[in-house]
C-alpha positions as CSV (number, residue, x, y, z in Angstrom):
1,X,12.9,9.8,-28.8
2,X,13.1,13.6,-28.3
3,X,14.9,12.9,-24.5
4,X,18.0,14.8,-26.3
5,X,15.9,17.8,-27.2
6,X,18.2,20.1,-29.2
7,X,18.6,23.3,-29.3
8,X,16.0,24.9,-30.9
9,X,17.7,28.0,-32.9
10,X,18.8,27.5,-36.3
11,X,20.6,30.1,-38.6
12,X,19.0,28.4,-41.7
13,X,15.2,28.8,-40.4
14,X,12.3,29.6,-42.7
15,X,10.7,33.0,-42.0
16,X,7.7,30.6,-41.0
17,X,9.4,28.7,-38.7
18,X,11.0,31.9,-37.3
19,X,7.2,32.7,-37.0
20,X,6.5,29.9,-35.3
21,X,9.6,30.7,-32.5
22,X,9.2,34.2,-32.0
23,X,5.0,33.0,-31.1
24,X,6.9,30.0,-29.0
25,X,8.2,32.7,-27.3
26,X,4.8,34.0,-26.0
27,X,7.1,37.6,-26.1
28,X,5.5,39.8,-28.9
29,X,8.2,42.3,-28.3
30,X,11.3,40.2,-27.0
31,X,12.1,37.6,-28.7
32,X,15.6,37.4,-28.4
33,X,14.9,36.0,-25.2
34,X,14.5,32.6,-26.7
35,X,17.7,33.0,-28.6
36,X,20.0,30.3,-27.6
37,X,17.4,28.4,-25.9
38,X,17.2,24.4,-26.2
39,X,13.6,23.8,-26.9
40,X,13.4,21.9,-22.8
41,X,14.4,25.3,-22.2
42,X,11.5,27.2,-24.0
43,X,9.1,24.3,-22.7
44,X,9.5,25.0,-18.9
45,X,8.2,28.3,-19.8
46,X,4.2,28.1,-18.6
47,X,3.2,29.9,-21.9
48,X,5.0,27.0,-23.9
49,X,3.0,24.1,-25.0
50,X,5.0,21.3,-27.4
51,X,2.4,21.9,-30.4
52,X,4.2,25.7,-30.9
53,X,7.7,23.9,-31.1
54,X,6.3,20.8,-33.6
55,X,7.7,22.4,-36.6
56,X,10.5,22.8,-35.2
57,X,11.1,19.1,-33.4
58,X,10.1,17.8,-36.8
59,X,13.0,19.4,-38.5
60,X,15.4,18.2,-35.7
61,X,13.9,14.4,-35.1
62,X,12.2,14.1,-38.8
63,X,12.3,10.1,-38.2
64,X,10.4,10.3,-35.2
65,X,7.7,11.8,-37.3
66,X,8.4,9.7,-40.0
67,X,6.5,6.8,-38.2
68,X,3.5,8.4,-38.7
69,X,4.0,9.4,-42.5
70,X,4.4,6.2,-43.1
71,X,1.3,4.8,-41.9
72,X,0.0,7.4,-43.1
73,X,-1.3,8.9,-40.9
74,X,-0.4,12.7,-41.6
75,X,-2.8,13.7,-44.2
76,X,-2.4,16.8,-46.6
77,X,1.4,18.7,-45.9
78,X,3.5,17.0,-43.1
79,X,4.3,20.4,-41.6
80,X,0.7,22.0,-42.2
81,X,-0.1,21.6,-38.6
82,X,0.1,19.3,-35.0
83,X,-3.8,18.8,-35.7
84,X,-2.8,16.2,-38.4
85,X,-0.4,14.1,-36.4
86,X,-1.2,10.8,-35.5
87,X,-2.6,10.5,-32.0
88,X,0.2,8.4,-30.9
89,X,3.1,11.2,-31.9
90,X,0.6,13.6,-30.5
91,X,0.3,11.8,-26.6
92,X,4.2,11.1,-26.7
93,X,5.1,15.1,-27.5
94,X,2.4,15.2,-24.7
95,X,4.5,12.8,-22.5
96,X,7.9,14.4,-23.1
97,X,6.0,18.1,-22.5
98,X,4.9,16.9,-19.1
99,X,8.1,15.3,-18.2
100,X,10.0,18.5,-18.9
101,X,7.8,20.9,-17.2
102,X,7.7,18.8,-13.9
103,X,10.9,17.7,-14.0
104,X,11.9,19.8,-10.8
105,X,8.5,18.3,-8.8
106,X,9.6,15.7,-10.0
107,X,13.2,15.3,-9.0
108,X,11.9,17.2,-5.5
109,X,9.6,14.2,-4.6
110,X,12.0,11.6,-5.6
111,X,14.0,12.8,-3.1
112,X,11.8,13.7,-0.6
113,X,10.9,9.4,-1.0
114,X,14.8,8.8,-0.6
115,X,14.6,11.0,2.7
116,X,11.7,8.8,3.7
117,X,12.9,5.7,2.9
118,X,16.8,6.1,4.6
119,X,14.7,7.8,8.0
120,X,12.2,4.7,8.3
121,X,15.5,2.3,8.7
122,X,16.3,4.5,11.8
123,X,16.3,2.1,14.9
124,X,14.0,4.0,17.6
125,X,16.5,2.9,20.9
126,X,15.5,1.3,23.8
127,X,15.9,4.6,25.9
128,X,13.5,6.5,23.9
129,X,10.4,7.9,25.7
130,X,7.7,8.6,23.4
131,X,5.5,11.3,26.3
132,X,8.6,13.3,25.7
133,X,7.5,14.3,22.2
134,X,5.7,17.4,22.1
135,X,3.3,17.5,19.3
136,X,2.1,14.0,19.5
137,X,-0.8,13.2,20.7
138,X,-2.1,11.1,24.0
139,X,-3.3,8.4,21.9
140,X,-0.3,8.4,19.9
141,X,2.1,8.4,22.8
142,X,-0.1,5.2,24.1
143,X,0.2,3.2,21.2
144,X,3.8,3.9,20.6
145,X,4.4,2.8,23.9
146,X,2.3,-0.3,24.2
147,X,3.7,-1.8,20.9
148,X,7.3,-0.4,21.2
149,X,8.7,-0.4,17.3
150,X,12.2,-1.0,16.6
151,X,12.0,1.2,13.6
152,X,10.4,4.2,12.0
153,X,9.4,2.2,9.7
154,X,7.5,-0.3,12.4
155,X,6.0,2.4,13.4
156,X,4.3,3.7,10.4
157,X,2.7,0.5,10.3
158,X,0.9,1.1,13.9
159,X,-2.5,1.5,12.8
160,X,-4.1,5.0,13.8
161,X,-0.2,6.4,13.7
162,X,0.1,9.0,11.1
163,X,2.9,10.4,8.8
164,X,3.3,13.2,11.2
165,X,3.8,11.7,14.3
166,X,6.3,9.4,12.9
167,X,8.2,12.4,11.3
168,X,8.0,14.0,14.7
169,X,9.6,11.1,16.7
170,X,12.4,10.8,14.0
171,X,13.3,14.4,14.9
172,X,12.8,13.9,18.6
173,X,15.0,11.1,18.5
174,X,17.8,13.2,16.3
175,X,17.4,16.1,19.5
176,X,17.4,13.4,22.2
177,X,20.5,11.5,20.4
178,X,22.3,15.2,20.6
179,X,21.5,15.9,24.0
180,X,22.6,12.5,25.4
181,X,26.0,13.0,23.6
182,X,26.8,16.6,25.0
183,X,25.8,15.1,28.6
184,X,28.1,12.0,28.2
185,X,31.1,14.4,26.9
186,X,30.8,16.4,29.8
């Protein structure tokens, strides 16, 4: 649909349309700041919603708006307004708005999960002693011990064993691993 957003300047644009831009803008006074800009560009801006840059999306996807002409479901002048689009053009702009403007939350948890996912396969070794790890609590320590998880990710199954304490054993492991190699190369 509108995943290739393109740039959103045109040389050829309607003193409406340029209107509609310079208002995109949310810049009375500088507009030329949105010069250039693809419209994913002018839509991370918080100011931006997708319903300034319709007009302009409709002249660069006109088939994607099409679907809705022709069930008609645009009534009066196709370019009158976003208020006359069909509610399912008006939740996908929606869709593609929200996409854009999260896209770095987005990306940041994706790979905060990949992070997750590659530490829970970390073997916990034999040697590890959990009372060494400062932070966790008594009842932590106990349960670690008692059960004895091969993995992380055995051990975010523990019930009662939180998020936390199984991000501070991965890093306690990390600084026990170091220390045991500096003592053996010595």
């Amino acid at each position: 649909m509108l995943g290739k957003i393109a740039p959103c300047h045109s040389e050829e644009r309607s003193d409406e349309e340029a209107a509609v831009a310079g208002g995109a803008t949310g810049l009375a006074d500088d507009r030329s700041s949105a010069i250039g800009q693809t419209c994913a560009q002018l839509l991370k801006r918080p100011e931006i919603v997708i319903e300034l840059l319709a007009p302009i999306l409709r002249e660069l996807d006109p088939a994607f708006f099409a679907r809705a002409l022709e069930r008609q479901e645009i009534r009066e002048n196709p370019c009158e307004s976003v208020a006359t689009l069909s509610s399912e053009v008006r939740n996908e702009l929606k869709s593609v708005e929200t996409e854009i403007k999260y896209e770095g939350y987005l990306l940041q948890q994706q790979r905060a999960m990949e992070r997750m996912k590659k530490s829970e396969q970390r073997s916990i070794p034999g040697w590890f002693d959990y009372r060494s790890v400062s932070g966790l609590s008594h009842e932590m320590q106990e349960k670690l011990t008692q059960v004895q998880p091969r993995t992380l990710a055995q051990a975010s199954r523990i019930p009662g064993v939180t998020p936390a304490a199984v991000s501070l054993v991965n890093v306690f492991i990390e600084i026990q691993a170091r220390r045991r190699e500096q003592a053996a190369a010595i």
